[in-house]
C-alpha positions, 0 to 999 in steps of 0.5 A: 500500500505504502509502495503504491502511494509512493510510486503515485506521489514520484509519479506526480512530481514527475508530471508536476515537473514535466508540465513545468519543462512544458510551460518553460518551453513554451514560454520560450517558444510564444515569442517567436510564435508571435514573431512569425505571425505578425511576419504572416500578416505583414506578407498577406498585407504585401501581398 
């Protein structure tokens, strides 16, 4: 029982930790996301 609880509680503190990895990267990732779709717009607007 006590094993259990324990694999669940490393289990969580890794997807605790996973989802920090996640928003880390994706934080990173958001202003080159919103740099590329304001070159998008200013394209369409060229064009």
């Amino acid at each position: 029982m006590i094993r259990k609880l324990n694999e669940y509680m490393e289990y969580r503190k890794n997807r605790k930790a996973a989802m920090r990895a996640l928003m880390g990267l994706a934080a990173a990732l958001l202003p080159a996301l919103e740099e590329m779709t304001a070159l998008l717009s200013d394209g369409k607007r060229i064009l």
